[in-house]
LOPAKOL-759263 format. One line per 2 residues: number of its first residue (from 1); for each residue x, y, z of N, C-alpha, C, O. Coordinates in steps of 0.02 Angstrom, whole numbers. Last residue first. Layout:
N
NUM> X,Y,Z,X,Y,Z,X,Y,Z,X,Y,Z ~ ... .
END
This chain:
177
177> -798,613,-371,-802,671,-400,-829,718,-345,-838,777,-356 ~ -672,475,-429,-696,494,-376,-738,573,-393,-707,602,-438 .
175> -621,394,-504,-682,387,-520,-726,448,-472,-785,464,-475 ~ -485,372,-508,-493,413,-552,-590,447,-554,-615,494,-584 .
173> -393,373,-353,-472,369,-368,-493,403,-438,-518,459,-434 ~ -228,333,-345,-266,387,-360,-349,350,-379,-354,304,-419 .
171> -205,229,-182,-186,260,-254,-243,316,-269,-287,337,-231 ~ -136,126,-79,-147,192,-74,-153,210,-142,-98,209,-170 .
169> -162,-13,19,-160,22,-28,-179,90,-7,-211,112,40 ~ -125,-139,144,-152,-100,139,-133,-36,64,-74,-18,66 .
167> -209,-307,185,-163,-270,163,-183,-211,165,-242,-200,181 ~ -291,-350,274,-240,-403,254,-190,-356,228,-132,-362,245 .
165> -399,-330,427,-332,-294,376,-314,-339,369,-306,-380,414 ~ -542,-443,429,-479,-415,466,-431,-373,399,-433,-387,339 .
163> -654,-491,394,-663,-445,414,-600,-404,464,-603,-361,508 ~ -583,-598,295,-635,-614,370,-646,-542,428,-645,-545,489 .
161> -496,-481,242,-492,-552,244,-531,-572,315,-511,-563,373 ~ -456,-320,141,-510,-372,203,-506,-451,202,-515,-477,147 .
159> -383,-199,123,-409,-242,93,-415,-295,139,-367,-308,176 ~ -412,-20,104,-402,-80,154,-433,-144,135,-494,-151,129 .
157> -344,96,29,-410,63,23,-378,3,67,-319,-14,59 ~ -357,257,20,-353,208,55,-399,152,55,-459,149,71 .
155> -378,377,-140,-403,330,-86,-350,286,-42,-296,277,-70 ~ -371,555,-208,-323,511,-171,-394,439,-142,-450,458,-126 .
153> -414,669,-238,-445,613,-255,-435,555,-244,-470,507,-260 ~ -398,786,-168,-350,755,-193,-377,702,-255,-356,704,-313 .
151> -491,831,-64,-502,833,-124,-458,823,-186,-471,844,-242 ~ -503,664,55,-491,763,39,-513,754,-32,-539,706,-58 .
149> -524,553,98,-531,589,128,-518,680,112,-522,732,145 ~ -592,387,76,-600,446,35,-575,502,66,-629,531,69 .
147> -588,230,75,-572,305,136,-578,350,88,-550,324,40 ~ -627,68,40,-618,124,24,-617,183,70,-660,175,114 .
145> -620,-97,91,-635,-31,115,-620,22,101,-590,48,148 ~ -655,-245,6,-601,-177,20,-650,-118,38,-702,-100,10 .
143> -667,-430,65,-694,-369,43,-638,-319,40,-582,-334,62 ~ -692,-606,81,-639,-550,42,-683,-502,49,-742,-518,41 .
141> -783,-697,117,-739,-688,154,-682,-622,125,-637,-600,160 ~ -852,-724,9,-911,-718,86,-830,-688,124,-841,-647,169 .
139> -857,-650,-144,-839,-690,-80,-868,-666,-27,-897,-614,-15 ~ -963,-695,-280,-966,-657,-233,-924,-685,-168,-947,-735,-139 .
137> -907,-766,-432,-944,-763,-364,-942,-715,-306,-882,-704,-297 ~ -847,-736,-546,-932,-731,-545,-952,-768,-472,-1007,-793,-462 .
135> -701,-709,-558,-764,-647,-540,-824,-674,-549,-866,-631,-563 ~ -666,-812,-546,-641,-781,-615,-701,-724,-598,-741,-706,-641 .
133> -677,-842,-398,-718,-903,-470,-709,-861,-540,-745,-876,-588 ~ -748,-698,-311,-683,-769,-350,-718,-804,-403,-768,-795,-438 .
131> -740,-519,-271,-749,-593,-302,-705,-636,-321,-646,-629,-339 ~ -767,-410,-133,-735,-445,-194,-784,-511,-236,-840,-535,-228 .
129> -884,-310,-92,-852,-357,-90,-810,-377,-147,-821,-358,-204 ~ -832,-117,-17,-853,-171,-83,-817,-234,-80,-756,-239,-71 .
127> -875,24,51,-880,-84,80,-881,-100,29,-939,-106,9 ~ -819,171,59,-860,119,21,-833,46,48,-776,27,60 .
125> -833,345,136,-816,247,150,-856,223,105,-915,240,100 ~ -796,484,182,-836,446,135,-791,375,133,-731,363,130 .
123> -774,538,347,-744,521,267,-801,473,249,-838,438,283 ~ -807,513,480,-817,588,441,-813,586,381,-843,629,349 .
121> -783,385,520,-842,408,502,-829,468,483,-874,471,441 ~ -637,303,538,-642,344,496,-731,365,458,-744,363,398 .
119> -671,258,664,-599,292,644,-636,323,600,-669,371,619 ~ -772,162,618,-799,202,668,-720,263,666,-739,321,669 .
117> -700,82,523,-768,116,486,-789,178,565,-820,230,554 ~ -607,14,569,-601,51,531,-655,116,491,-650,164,453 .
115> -663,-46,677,-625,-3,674,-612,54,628,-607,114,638 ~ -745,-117,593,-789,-91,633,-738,-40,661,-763,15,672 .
113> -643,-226,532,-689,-172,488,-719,-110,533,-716,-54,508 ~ -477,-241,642,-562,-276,610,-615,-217,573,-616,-162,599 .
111> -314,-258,616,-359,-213,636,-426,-228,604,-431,-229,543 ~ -218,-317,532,-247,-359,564,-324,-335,631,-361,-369,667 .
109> -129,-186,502,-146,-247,483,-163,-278,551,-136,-270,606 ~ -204,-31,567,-121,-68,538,-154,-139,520,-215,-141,529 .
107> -243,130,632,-261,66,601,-204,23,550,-171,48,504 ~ -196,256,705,-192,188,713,-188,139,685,-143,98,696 .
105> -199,390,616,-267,361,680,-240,299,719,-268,291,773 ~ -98,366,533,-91,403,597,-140,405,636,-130,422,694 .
103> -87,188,529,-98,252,464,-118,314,537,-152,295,585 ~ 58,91,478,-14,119,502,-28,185,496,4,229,467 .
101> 145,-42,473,108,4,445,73,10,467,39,-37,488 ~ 226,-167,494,266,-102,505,222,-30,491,249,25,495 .
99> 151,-288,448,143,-244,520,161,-197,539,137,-169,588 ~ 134,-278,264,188,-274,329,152,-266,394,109,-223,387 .
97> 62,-280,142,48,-307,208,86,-318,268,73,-359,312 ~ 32,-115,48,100,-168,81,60,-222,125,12,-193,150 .
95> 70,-12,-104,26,-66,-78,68,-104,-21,126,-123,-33 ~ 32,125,-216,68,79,-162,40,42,-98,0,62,-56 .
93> 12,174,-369,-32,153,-309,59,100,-282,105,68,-306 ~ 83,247,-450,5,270,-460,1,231,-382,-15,268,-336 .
91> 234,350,-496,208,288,-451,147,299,-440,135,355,-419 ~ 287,348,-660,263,392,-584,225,338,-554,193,292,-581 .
89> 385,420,-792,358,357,-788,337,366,-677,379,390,-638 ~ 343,544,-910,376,518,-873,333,443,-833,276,422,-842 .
87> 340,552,-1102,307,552,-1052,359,532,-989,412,506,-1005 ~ 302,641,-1267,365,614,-1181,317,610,-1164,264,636,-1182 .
85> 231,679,-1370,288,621,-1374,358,582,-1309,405,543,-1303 ~ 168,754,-1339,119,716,-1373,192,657,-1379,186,598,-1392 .
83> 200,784,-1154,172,816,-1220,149,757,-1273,113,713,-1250 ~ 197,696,-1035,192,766,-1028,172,817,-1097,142,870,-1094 .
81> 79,565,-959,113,615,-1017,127,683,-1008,90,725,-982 ~ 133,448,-884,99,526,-860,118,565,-923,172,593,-929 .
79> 122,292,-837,137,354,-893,103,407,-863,55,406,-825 ~ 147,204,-686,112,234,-737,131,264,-779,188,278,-760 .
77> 163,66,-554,190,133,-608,153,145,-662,126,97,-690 ~ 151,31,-397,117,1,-475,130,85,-526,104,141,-521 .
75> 233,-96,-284,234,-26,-314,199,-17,-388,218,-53,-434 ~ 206,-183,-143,198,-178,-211,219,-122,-239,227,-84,-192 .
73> 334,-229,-1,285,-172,-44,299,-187,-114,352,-198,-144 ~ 391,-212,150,377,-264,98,332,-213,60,300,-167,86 .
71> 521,-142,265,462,-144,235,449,-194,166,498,-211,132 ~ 646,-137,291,615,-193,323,519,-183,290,471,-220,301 .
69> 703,-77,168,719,-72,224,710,-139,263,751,-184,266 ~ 591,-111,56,635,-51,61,648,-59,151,602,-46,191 .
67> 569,-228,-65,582,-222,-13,617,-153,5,667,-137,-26 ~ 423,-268,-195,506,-252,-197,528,-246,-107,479,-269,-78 .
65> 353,-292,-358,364,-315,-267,439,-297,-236,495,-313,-256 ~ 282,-188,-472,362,-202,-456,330,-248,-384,276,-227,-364 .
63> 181,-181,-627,178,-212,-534,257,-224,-533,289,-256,-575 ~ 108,-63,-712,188,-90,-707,188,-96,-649,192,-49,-610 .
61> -1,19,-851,24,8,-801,91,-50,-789,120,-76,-837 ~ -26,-10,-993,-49,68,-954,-6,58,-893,33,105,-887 .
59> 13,-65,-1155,-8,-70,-1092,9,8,-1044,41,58,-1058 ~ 43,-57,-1291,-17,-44,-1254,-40,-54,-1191,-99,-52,-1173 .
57> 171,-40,-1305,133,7,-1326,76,6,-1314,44,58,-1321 ~ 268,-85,-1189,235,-97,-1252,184,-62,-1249,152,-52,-1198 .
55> 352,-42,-1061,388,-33,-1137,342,-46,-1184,361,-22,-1237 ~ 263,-64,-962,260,-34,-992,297,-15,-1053,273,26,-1093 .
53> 307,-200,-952,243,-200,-974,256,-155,-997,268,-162,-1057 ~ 429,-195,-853,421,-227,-938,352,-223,-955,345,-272,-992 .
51> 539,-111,-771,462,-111,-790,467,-161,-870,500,-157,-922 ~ 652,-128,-660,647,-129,-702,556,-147,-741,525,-199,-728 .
49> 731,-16,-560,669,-34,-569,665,-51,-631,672,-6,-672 ~ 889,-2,-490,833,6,-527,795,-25,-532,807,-81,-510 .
47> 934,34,-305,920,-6,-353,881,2,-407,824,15,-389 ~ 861,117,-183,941,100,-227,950,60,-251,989,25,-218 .
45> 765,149,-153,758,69,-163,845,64,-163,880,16,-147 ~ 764,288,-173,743,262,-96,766,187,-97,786,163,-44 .
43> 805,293,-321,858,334,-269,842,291,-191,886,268,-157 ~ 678,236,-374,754,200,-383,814,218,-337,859,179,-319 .
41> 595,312,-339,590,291,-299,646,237,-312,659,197,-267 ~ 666,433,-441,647,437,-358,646,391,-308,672,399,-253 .
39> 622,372,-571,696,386,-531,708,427,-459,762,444,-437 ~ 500,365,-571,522,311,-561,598,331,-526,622,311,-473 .
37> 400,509,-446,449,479,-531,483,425,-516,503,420,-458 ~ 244,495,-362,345,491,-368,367,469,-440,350,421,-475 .
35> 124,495,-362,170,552,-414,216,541,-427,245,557,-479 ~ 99,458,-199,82,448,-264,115,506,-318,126,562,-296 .
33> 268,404,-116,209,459,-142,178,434,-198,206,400,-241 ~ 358,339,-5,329,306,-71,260,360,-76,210,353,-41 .
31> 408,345,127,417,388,88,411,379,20,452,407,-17 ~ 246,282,191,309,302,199,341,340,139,301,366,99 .
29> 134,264,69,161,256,120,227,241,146,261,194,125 ~ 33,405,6,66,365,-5,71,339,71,41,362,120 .
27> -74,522,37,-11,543,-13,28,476,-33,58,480,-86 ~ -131,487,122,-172,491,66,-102,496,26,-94,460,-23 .
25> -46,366,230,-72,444,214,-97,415,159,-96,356,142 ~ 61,281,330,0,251,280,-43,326,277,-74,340,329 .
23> 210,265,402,145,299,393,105,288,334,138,289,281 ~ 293,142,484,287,189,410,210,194,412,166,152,419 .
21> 402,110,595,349,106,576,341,167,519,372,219,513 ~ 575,-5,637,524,82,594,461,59,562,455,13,521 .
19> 593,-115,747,574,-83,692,542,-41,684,488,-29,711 ~ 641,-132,876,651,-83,853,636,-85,802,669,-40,776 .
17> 576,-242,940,559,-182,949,540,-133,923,489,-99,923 ~ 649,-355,872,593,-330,842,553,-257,865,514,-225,830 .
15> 779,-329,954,761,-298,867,660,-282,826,629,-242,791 ~ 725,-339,1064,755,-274,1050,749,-252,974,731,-202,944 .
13> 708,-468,1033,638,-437,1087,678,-368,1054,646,-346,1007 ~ 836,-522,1022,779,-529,981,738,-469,1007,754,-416,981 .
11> 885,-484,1144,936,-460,1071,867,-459,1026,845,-408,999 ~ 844,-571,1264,837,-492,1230,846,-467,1171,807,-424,1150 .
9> 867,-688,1196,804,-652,1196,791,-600,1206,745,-570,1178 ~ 1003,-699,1228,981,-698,1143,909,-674,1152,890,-636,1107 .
7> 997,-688,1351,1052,-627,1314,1018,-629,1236,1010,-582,1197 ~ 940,-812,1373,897,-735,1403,924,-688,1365,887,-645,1340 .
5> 1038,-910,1346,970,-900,1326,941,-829,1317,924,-800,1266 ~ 1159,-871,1424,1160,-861,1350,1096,-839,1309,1086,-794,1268 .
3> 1093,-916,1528,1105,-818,1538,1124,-817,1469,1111,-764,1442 ~ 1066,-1033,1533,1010,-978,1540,1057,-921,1526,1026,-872,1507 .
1> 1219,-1073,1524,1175,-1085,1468,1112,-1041,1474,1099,-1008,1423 .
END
């Protein structure tokens, strides 16, 4: 009975080992890019994507949750026009709270602000708190850490729970200049 025990705890201990870690870049994470055409990231998912917001005419954007591998991940899609009557449909921001993620300095979930802010001093950093109560309170406990790092306009933004990684995003900064 121990040597059954121990045989299954390796087996475990091995798998969790072995999970693939996925890189967290300005470009995206893992092989989820900002730009990707929907039928790109339908090829990585193997499976389609089905968007219902954006079919109506006034909405701008499209939250998928979806799973690729052992990874967990939001995916948020966009229009990109190409003339006055096409457009293609492209992945604006990707989002995950997996442990399977980190971003090639290190920093992965559950990593504390002061990390993140001493890692990444050469880049422009914004601390913005959140809010609750339908936005008119200020949380004492939610914030996001913006990374700014090229001229992409690209951000990382690290989203905060008691001053720890809860999740982590990647999208385009329209605001950025």
């Amino acid at each position: 009975m121990k040597k059954i025990l121990i045989l299954l705890l390796i087996i475990i201990s091995a798998k969790n080992y072995a999970q693939e870690s996925y890189s967290i870049t300005m470009n995206g994470i893992g092989n989820f890019k900002l730009g990707m055409k929907k039928a790109d990231a339908e090829k990585l998912l193997d499976q389609e994507i089905k968007l219902h917001n954006l079919l109506k005419e006034d909405w701008v954007y499209d939250t998928i949750a979806c799973s690729y591998k052992d990874l967990q991940l939001s995916l948020v899609f966009d229009r990109q026009s190409l003339d006055d009557k096409k457009y293609d449909i492209i992945l604006r921001e990707v989002m995950s709270n997996s442990t399977n993620i980190k971003t090639p300095s290190g920093i992965t979930i559950g990593d504390d602000k002061l990390k993140i802010i001493n890692t990444y001093e050469a880049y422009t950093i914004w601390i913005i708190p959140d809010y609750e109560n339908n936005y008119t309170t200020r949380s004492k406990t939610l914030s996001s850490i913006w990374v700014h790092g090229d001229e992409s306009g690209n951000v990382i933004i690290f989203h905060m729970n008691m001053n720890k990684v809860q999740s982590v995003s990647v999208t385009y900064n329209e605001n950025y200049d």
